[in-house]
N, CA, C and O atoms as a Maestro MAE file, in Angstrom:
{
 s_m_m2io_version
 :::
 2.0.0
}

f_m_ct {
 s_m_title
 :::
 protein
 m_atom[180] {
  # First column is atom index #
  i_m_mmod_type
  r_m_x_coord
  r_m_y_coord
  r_m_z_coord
  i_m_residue_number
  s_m_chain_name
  s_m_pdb_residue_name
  s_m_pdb_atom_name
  i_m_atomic_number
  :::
  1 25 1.150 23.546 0.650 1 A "UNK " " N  " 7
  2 3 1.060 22.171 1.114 1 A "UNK " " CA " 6
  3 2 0.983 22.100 2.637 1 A "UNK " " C  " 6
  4 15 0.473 21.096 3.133 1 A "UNK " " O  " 8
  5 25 1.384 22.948 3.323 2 A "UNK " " N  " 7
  6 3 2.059 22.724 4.757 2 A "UNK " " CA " 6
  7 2 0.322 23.385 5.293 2 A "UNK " " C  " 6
  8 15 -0.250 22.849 6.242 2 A "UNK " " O  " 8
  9 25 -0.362 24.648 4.477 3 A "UNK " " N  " 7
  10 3 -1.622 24.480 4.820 3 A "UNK " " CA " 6
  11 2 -2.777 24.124 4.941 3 A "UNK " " C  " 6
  12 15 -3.793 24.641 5.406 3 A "UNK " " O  " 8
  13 25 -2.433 22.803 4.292 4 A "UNK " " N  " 7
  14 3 -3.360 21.241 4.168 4 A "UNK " " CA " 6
  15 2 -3.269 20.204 5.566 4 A "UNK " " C  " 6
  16 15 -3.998 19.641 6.382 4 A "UNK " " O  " 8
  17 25 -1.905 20.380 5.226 5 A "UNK " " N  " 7
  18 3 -1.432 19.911 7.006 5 A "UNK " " CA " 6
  19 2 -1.634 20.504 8.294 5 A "UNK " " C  " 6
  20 15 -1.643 19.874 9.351 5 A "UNK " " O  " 8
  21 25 -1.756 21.426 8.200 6 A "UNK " " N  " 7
  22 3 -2.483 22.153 9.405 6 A "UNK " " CA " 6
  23 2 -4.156 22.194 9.713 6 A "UNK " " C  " 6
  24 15 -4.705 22.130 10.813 6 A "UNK " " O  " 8
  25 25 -4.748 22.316 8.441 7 A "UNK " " N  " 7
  26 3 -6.606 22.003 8.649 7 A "UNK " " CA " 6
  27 2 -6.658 20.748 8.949 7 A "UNK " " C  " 6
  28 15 -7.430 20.393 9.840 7 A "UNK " " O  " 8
  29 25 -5.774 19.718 8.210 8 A "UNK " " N  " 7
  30 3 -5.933 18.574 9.016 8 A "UNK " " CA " 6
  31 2 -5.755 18.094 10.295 8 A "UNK " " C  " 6
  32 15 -6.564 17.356 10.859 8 A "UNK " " O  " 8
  33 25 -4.509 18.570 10.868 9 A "UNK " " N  " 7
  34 3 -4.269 18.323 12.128 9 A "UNK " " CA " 6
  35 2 -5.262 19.041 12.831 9 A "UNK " " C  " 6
  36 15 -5.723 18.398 13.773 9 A "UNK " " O  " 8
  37 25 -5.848 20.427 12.639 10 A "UNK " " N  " 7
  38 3 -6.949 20.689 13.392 10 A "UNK " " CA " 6
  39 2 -8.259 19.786 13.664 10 A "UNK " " C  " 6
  40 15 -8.855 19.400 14.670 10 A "UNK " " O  " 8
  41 25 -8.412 19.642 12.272 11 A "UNK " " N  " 7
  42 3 -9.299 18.666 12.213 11 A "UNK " " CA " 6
  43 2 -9.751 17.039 13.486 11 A "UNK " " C  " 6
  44 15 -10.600 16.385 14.092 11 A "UNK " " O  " 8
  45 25 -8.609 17.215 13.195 12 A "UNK " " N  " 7
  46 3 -8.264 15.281 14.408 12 A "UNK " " CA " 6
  47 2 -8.486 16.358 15.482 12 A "UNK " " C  " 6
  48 15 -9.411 15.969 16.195 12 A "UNK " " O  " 8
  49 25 -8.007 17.589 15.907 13 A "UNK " " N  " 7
  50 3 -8.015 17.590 17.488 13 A "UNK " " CA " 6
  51 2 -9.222 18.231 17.826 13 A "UNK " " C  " 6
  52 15 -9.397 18.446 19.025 13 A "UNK " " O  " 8
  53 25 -10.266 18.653 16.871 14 A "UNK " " N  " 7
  54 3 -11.570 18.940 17.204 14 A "UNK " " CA " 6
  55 2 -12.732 17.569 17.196 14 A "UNK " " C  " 6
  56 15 -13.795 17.452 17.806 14 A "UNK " " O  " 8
  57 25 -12.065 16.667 16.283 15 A "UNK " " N  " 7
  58 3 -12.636 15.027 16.548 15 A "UNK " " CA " 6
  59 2 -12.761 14.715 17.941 15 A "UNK " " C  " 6
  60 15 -13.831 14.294 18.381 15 A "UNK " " O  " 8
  61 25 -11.409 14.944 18.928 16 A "UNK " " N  " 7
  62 3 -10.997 14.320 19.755 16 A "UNK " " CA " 6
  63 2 -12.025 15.150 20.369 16 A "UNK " " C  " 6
  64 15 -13.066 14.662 20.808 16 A "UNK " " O  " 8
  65 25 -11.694 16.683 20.418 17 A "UNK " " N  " 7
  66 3 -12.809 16.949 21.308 17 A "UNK " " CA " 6
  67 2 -14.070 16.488 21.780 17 A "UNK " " C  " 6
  68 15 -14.499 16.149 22.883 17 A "UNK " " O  " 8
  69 25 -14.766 16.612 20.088 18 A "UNK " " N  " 7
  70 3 -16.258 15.913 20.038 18 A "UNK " " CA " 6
  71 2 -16.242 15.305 20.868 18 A "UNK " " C  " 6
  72 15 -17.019 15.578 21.783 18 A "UNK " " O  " 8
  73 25 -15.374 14.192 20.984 19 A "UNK " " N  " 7
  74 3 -15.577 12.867 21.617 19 A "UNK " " CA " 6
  75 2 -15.866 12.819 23.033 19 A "UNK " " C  " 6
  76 15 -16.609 12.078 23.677 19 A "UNK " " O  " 8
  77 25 -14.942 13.991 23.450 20 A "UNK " " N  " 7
  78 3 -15.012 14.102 25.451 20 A "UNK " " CA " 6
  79 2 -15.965 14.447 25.522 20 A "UNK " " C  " 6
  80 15 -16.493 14.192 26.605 20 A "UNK " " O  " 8
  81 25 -17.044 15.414 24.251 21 A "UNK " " N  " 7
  82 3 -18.379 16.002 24.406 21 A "UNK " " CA " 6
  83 2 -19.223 14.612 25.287 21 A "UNK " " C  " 6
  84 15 -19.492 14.374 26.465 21 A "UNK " " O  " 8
  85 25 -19.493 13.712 23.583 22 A "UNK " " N  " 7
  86 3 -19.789 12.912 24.070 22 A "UNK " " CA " 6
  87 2 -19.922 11.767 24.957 22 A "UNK " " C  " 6
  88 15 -20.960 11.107 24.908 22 A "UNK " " O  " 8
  89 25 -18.872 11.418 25.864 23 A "UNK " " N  " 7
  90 3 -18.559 10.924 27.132 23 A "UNK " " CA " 6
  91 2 -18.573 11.736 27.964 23 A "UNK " " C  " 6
  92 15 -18.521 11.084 29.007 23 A "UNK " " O  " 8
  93 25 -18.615 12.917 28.246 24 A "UNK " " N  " 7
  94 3 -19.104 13.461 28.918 24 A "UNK " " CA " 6
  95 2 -20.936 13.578 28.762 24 A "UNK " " C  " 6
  96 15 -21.617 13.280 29.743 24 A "UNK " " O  " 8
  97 25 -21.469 13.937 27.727 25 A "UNK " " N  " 7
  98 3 -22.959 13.340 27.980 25 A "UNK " " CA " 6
  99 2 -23.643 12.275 28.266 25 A "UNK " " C  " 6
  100 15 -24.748 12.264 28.809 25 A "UNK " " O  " 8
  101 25 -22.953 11.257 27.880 26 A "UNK " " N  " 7
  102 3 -22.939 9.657 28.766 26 A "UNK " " CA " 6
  103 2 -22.829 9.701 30.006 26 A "UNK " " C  " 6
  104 15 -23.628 8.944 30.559 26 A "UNK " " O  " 8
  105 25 -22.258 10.196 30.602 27 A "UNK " " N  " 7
  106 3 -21.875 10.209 31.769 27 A "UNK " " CA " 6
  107 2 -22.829 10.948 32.586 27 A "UNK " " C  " 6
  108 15 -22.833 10.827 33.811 27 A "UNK " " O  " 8
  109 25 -23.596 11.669 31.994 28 A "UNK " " N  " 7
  110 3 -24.770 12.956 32.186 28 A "UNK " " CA " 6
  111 2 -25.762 12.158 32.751 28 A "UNK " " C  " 6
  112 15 -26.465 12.293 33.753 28 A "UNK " " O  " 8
  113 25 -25.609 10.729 31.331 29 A "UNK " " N  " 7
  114 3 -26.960 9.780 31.892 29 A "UNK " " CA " 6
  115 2 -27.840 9.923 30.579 29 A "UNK " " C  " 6
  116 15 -29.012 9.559 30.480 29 A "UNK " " O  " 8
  117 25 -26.929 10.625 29.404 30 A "UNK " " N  " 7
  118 3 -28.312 10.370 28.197 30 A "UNK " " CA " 6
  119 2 -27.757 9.053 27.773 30 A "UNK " " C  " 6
  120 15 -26.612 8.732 28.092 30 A "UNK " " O  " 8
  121 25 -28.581 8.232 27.019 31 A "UNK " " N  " 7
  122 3 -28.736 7.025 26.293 31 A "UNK " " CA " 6
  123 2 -27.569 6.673 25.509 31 A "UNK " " C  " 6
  124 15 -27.058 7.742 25.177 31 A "UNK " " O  " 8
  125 25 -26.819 5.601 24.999 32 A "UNK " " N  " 7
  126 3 -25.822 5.601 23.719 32 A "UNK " " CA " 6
  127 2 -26.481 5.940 22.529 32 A "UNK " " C  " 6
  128 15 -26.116 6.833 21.765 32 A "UNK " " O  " 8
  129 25 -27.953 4.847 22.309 33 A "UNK " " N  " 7
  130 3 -28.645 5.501 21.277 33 A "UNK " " CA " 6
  131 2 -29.114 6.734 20.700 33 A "UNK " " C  " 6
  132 15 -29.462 6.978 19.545 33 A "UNK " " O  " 8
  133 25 -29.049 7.607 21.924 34 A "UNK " " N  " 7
  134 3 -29.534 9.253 21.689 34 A "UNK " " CA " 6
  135 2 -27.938 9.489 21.162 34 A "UNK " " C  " 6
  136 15 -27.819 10.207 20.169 34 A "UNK " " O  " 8
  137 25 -27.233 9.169 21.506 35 A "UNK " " N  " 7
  138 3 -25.659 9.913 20.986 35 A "UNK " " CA " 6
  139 2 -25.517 9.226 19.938 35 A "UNK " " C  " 6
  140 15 -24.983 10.049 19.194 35 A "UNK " " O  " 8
  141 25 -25.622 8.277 19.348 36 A "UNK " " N  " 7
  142 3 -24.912 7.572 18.058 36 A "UNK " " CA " 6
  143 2 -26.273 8.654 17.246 36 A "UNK " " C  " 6
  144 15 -25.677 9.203 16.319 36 A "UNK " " O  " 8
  145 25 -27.385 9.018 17.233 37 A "UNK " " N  " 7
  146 3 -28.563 9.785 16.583 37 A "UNK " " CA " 6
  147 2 -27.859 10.949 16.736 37 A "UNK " " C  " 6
  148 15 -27.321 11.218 15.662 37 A "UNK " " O  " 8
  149 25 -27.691 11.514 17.322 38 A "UNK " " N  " 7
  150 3 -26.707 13.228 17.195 38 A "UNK " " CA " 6
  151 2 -25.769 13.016 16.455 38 A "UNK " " C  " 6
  152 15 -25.719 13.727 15.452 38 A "UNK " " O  " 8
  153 25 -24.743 12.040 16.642 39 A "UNK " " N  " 7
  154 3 -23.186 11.586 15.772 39 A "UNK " " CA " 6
  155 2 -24.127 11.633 14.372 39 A "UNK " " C  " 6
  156 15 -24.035 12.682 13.734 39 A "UNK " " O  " 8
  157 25 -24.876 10.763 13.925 40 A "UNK " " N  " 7
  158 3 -25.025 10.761 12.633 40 A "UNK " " CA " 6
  159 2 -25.854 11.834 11.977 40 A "UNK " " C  " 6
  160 15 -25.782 12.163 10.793 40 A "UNK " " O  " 8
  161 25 -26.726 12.387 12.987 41 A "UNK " " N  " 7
  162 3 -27.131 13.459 12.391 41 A "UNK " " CA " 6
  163 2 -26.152 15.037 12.253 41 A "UNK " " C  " 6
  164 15 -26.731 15.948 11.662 41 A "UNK " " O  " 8
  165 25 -25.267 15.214 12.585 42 A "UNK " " N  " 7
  166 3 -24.105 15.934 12.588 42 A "UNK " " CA " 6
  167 2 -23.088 15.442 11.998 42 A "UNK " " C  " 6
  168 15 -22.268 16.360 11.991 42 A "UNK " " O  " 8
  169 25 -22.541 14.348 11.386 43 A "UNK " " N  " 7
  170 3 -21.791 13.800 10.290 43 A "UNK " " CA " 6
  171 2 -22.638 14.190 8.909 43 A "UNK " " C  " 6
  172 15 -22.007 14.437 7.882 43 A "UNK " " O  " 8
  173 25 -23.893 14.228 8.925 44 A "UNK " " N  " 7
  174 3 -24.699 14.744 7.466 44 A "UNK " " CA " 6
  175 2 -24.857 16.175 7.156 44 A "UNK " " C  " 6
  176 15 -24.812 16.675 6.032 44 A "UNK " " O  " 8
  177 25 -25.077 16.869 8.446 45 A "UNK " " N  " 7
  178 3 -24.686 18.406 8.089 45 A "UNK " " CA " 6
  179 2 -23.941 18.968 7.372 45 A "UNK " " C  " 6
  180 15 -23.907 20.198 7.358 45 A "UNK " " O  " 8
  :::
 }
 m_bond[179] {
  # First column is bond index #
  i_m_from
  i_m_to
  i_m_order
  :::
  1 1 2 1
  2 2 3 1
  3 3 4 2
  4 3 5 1
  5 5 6 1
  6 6 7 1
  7 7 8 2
  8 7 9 1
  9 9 10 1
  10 10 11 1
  11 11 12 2
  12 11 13 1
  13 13 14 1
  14 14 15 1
  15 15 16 2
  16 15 17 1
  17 17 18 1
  18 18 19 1
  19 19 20 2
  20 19 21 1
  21 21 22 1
  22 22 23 1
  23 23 24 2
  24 23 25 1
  25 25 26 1
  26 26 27 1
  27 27 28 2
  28 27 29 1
  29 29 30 1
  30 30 31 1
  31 31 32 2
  32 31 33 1
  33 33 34 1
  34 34 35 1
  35 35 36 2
  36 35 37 1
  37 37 38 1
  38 38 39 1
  39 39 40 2
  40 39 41 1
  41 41 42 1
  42 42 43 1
  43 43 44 2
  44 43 45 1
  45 45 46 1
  46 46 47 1
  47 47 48 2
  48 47 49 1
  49 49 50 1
  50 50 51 1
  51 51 52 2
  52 51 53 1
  53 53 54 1
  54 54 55 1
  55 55 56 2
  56 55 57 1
  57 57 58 1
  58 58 59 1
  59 59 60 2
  60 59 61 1
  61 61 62 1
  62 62 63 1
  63 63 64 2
  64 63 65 1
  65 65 66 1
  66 66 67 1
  67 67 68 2
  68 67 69 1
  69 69 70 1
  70 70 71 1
  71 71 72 2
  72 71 73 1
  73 73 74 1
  74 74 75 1
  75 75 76 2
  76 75 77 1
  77 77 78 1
  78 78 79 1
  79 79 80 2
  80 79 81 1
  81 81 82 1
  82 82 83 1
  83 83 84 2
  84 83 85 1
  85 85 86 1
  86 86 87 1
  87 87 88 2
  88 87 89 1
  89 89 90 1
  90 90 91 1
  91 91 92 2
  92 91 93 1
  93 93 94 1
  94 94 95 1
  95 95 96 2
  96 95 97 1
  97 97 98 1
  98 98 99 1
  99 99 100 2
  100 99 101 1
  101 101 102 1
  102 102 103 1
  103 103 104 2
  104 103 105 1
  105 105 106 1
  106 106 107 1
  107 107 108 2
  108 107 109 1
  109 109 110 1
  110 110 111 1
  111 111 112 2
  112 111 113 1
  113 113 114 1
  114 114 115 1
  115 115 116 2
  116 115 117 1
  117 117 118 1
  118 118 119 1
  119 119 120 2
  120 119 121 1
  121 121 122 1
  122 122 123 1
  123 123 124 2
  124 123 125 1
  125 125 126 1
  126 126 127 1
  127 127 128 2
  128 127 129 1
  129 129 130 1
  130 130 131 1
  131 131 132 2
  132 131 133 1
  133 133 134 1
  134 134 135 1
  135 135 136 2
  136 135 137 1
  137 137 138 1
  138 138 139 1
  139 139 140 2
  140 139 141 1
  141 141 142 1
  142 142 143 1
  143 143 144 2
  144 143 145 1
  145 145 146 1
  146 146 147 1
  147 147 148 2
  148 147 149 1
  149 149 150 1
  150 150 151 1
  151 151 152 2
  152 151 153 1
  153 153 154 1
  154 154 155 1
  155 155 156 2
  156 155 157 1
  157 157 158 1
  158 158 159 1
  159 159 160 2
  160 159 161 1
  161 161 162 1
  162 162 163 1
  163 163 164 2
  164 163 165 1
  165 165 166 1
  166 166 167 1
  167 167 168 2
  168 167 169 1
  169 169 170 1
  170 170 171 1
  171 171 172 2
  172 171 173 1
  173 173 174 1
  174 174 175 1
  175 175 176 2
  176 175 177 1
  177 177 178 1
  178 178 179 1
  179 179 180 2
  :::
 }
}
């Protein structure tokens, strides 16, 4: 059980990561629309 709880908690803190990815590529100067198109095409993978 306790190693369900651990892939999960990994889980959220590689989310979080993603996320600085992406504000950090915003910030680069690519589009929101080019990033919400990567987000969903990498949520279907």
């Amino acid at each position: 059980m306790s190693e369900i709880k651990k892939n999960t908690e990994m889980s959220e803190a590689g989310k979080q990561r993603g996320g600085i990815g992406y504000v950090l590529l915003w910030f680069l100067g690519v589009p929101i629309p080019v990033l919400i198109l990567i987000a969903l095409l990498r949520g279907c993978a």
